[in-house]
Every structure is written in structure tokens, then in C-alpha cells.
C-alpha positions as CSV (number, residue, x, y, z in Angstrom):
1,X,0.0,0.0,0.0
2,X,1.3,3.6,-1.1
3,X,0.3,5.9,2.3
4,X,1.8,9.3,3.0
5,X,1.8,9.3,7.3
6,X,1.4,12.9,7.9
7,X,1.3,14.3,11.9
8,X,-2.4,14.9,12.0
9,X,-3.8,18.5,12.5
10,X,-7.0,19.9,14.8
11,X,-9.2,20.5,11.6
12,X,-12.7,20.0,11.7
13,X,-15.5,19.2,9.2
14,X,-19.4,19.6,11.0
15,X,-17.6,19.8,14.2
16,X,-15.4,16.6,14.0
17,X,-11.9,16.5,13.5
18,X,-10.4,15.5,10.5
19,X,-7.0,13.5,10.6
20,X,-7.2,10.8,7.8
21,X,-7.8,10.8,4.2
22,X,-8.4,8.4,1.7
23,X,-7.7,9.0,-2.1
24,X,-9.2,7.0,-4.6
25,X,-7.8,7.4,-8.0
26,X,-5.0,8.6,-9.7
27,X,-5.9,12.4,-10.9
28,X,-3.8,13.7,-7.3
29,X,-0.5,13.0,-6.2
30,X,-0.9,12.5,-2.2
31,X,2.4,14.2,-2.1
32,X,1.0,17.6,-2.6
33,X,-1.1,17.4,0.4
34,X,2.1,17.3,2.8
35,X,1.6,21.1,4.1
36,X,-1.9,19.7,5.6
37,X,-0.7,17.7,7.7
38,X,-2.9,15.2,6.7
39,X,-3.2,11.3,7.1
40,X,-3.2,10.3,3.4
41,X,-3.9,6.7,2.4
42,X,-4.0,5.8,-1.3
43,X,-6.2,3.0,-2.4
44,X,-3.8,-0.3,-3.2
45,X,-3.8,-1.0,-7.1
46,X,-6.7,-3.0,-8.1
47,X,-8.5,-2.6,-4.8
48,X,-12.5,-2.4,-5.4
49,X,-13.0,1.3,-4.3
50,X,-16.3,0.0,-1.9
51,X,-13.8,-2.5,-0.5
52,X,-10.8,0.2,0.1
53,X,-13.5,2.6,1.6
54,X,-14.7,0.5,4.5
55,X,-11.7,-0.7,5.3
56,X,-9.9,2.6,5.2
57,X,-13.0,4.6,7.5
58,X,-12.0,7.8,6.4
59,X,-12.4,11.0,7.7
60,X,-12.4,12.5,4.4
61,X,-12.8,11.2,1.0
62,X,-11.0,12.6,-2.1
63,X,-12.0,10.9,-5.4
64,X,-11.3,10.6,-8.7
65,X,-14.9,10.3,-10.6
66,X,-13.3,7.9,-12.9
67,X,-12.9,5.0,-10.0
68,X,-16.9,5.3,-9.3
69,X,-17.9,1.7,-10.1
70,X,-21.5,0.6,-9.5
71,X,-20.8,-1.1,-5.9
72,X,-19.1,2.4,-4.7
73,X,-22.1,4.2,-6.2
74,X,-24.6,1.6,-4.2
75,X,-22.4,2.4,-1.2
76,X,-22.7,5.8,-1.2
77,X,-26.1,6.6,-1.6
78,X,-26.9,4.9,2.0
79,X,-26.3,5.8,5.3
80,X,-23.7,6.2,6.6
81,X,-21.6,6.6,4.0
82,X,-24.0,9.2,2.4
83,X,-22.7,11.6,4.6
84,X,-19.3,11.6,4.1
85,X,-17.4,14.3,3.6
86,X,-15.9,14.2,-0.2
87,X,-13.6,16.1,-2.7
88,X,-14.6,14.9,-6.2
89,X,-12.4,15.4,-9.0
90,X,-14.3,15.5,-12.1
91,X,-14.1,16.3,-15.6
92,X,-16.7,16.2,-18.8
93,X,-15.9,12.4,-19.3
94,X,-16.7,11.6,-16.0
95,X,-19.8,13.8,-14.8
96,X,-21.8,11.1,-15.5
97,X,-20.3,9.1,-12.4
98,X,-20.4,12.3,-10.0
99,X,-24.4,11.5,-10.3
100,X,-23.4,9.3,-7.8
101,X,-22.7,12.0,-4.9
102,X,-25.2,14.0,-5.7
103,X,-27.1,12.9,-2.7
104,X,-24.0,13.4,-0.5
105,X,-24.8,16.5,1.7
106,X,-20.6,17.4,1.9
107,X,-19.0,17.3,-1.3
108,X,-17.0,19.7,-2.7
109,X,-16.3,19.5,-6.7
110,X,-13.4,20.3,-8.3
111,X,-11.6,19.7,-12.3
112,X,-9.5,16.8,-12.2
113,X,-7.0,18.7,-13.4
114,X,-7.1,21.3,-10.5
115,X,-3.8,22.7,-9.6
116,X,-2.2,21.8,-6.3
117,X,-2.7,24.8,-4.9
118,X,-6.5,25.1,-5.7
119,X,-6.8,21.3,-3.7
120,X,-5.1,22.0,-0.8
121,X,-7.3,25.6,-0.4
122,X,-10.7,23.6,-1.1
123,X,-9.2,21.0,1.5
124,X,-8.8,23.8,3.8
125,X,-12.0,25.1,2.9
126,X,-14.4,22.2,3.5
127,X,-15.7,22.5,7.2
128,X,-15.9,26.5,6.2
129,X,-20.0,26.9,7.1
130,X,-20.5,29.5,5.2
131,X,-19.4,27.0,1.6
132,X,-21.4,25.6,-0.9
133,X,-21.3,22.2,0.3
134,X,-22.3,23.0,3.6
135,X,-25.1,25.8,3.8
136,X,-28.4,25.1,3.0
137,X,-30.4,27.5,0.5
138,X,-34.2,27.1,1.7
139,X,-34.4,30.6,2.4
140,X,-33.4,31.1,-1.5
141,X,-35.6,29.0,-3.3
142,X,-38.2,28.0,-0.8
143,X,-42.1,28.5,-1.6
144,X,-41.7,28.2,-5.1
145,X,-45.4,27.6,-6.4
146,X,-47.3,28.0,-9.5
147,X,-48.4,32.3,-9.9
148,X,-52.0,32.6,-12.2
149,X,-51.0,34.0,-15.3
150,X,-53.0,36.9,-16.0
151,X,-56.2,36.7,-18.5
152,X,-54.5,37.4,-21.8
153,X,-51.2,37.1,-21.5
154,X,-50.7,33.2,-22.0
155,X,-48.3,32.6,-25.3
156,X,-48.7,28.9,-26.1
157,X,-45.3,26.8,-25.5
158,X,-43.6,23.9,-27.4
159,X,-40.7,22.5,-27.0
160,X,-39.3,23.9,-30.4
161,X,-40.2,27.4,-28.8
162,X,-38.1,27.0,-25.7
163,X,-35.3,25.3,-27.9
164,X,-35.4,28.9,-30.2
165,X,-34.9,30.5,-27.0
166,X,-31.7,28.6,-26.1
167,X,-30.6,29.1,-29.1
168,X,-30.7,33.0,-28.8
169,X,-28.4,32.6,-25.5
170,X,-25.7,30.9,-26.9
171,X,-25.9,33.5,-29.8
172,X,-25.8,36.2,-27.9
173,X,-22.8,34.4,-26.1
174,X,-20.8,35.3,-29.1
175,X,-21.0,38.9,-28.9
176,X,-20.6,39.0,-25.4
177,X,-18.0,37.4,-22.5
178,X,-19.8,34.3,-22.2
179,X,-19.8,34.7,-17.7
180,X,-21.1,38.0,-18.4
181,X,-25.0,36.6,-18.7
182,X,-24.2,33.2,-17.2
183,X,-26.8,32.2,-15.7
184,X,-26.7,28.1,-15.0
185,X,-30.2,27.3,-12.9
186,X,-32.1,29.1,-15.5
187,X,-30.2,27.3,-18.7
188,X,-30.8,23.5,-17.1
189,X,-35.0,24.7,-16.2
190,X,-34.9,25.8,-20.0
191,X,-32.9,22.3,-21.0
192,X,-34.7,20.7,-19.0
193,X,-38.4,22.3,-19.8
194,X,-37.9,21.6,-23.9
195,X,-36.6,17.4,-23.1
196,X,-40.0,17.1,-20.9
197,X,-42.3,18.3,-23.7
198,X,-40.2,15.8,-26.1
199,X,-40.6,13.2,-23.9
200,X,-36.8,12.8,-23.0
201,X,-34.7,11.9,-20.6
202,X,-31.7,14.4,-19.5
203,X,-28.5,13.1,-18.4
204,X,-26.3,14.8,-15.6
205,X,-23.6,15.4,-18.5
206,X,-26.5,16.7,-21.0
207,X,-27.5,19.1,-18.3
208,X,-23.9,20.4,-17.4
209,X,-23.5,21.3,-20.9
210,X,-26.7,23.1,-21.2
211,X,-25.8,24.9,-18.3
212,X,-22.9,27.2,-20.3
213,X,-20.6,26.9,-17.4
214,X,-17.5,25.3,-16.1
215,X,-18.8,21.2,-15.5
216,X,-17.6,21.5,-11.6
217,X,-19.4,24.9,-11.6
218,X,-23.1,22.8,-13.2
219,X,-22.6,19.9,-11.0
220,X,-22.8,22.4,-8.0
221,X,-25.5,23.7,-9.2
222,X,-27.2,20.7,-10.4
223,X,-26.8,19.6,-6.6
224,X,-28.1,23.3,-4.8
225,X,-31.1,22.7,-7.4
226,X,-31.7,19.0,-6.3
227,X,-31.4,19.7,-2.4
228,X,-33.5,22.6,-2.7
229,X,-36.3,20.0,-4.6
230,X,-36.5,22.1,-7.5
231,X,-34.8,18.9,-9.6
232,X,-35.0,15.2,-8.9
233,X,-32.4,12.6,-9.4
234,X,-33.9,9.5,-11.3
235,X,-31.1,6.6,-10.7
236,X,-30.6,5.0,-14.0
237,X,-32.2,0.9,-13.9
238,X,-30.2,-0.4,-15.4
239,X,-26.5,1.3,-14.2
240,X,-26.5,2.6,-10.6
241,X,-23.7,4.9,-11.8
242,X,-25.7,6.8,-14.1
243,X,-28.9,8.9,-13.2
244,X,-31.0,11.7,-14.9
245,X,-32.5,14.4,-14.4
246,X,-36.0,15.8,-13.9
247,X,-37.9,18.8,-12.8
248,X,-40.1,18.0,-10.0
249,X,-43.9,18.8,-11.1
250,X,-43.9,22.5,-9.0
251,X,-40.9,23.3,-10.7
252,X,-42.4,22.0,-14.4
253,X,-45.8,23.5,-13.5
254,X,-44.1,27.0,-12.7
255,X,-41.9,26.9,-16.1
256,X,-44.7,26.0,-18.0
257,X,-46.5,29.3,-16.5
258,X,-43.5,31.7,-16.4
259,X,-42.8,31.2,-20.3
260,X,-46.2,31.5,-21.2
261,X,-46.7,34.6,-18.9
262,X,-43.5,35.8,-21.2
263,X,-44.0,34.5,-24.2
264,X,-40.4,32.5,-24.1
265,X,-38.8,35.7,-23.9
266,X,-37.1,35.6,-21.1
């Protein structure tokens, strides 16, 4: 077994102290994490990543999205493992397989090809309570019903209306900087609006894309959007890795009524 045996340091994640480490996969070299003072295990070659997991009883868990197999996926959608704290490395050839975490209430995202420096200041980061992967965002989005739509305003909506409108974004993305309209929540509820009324179901890669944003930068989102209930996570029959995407019937209901309110103009 490769292990870096670091003197452990008082650092805490949701009040508990975090001393040990367990890296699965190969997109980080353990070495960087030295000025941490962590605990760092790396998974032995050819060790099943469930199997190095509950053996290992990490405090923290920093993965590679390429080594989520379908037992690790299983294992981390229950209790207790569902709750542990994780640093996902993830790129567009593997945000299918962050699907998987999506029900994890402490994960952090970050590119595979993150820069040492931008690890170790997440790592820092993660029991910070004011982070994304630790606040809750009720107050945000909470309440979100249905509003009448005045008589005589309704604009009849089709899919091929709401995909025109899409459209328009990205071309108005090319006479613009693309982050200065970015606006990811809005770009998956359009996405995802157009695939219901085609009768289609939206991966968690199709919906980072249609997002227009960095895929670390979606999948948080894709996650605020699903803990809030806006989104629901539909685990994939027939691969426990995979899962899509779906508005919850509020959320459809209130699309449906805001573009006809607008007339897809928004």
C-alpha cells in the first residue's frame, strides 16, 4: 500500500476533526497534500473502491470520478456513508459518475486537473460553514409555487419554442463574454423544460453542458437545485452509476406558466 503518514492536525468538518484521508484514484498525487498535515492513504492497485472505503473509515474522502464503479455508487447513496465528507475530482468524461454523490450533503467539486494549490485551499475550505457544500439554501428558493397567469397574457409553449430560445443565448454568447450573462439554474429549467415536452430523458452530463458553465461549476448547481427539490435525481435501472435528471412537477408547473406569462422571452 502507497500511504503518505502525515502528523495529524485539529481540523474540523461539521464539528469533528479531520485527521485521515483516503484518495481514490490517480488524478492527485498524495504528495501535494504534505503542508496539511494530513493522514493520506491511497487505495492499493486493483483494490475495489467500496472494499478500500470500508476498510480505510476515512475521515475524508477525495476521489477521482473515474474510479466510481457501481458497488461504490450503491455504497454511497446509503447511510452512513452518504454523509461523508468528499472532494470529487471531475471532468466532462466523467460527470456522469459524479451522479453518484449528488445525494452526499458534503461534497466539494473540483476539475480533475485542479492545480495543487486550488486542492489544498478547497481542502482547507471544506468544514468552512458559510461553503457551498455545507449551507443550505431554503431561504433562497423556498415556496416556489405556480403564480395565475394573467387573462390574456398566456403565449402557447412547445418545445421547439423554448429550444429557439436557447438558441438565442448561446448566440448572444458570441457577442458578449460568455460569464457576463451566465446564468446556469435558468439554462438547465430551460434544457430541462424543452426534453419534458419531447418526452426525453436528460443526463447529468446533458444538463452540465446546457448549463454554459465550467462542469464543476453545473454539477454544483445541479446539486443546490436538487437539495432545494426544484430537480430530482432518477437513478438510472439499469446502471447505478448513471442517473438523470428531472424537474419536480412545481418546478415543471411554474416553467410552463412563467414562459407563457412571457412569451419564451425571457
Amino acid at each position: 500500500m502507497n500511504a503518505s503518514s502525515l502528523s495529524p492536525q485539529a481540523w474540523h468538518v461539521s464539528d469533528r476533526p479531520l485527521r485521515r484521508a483516503l484518495l481514490l484514484g490517480d488524478a492527485l498525487d498524495p504528495t501535494l497534500l504534505g503542508d496539511l498535515d494530513l493522514l493520506v492513504e491511497v487505495a492499493e492497485e486493483g483494490e475495489p473502491a467500496g472494499a478500500a472505503l470500508m476498510r480505510s473509515m476515512p475521515d475524508l474522502l477525495i476521489l477521482d470520478a473515474a474510479r466510481i464503479d457501481e458497488a461504490l455508487a450503491g455504497l454511497l447513496a446509503a447511510p452512513p456513508w452518504q454523509a461523508q465528507p468528499t472532494l470529487l475530482l471531475v471532468d466532462a468524461a466523467t460527470v456522469d459518475a459524479a451522479a453518484a454523490v449528488l445525494g452526499m450533503p458534503a461534497v466539494r467539486y473540483l476539475p480533475r486537473d485542479a492545480t495543487p494549490g486550488t486542492v489544498r485551499s478547497n481542502l482547507r475550505r471544506f468544514g468552512d460553514p458559510g461553503s457551498v457544500a455545507d449551507r443550505g439554501h431554503g431561504a433562497m428558493f423556498g415556496g416556489l409555487l405556480p403564480e395565475p397567469v394573467p387573462a390574456g397574457r398566456k403565449v402557447p409553449v412547445d418545445a421547439a419554442a423554448i429550444r429557439a430560445l436557447i438558441k438565442a443565448r448561446r448566440v448572444r454568447a458570441g457577442f458578449f463574454p460568455p460569464d457576463l450573462f451566465a446564468d446556469p439554474a435558468w439554462d438547465m429549467l430551460l434544457d430541462l423544460s424543452a426534453a419534458r415536452l419531447e418526452g426525453r430523458m436528460v443526463s447529468v452530463s446533458s444538463l452540465c453542458i446546457a448549463a454554459a458553465v465550467p462542469t464543476t461549476t453545473a454539477l454544483r448547481w445541479v446539486k443546490r437545485l436538487c437539495d432545494e427539490g426544484l430537480l430530482l435525481r432518477q437513478e438510472d435501472a439499469h446502471d447505478r452509476r448513471r442517473a438523470f435528471i428531472v424537474m419536480a412537477p412545481a418546478t415543471a408547473d411554474a416553467m410552463m406558466h412563467c414562459l407563457e406569462a412571457t412569451g419564451t422571452g425571457l
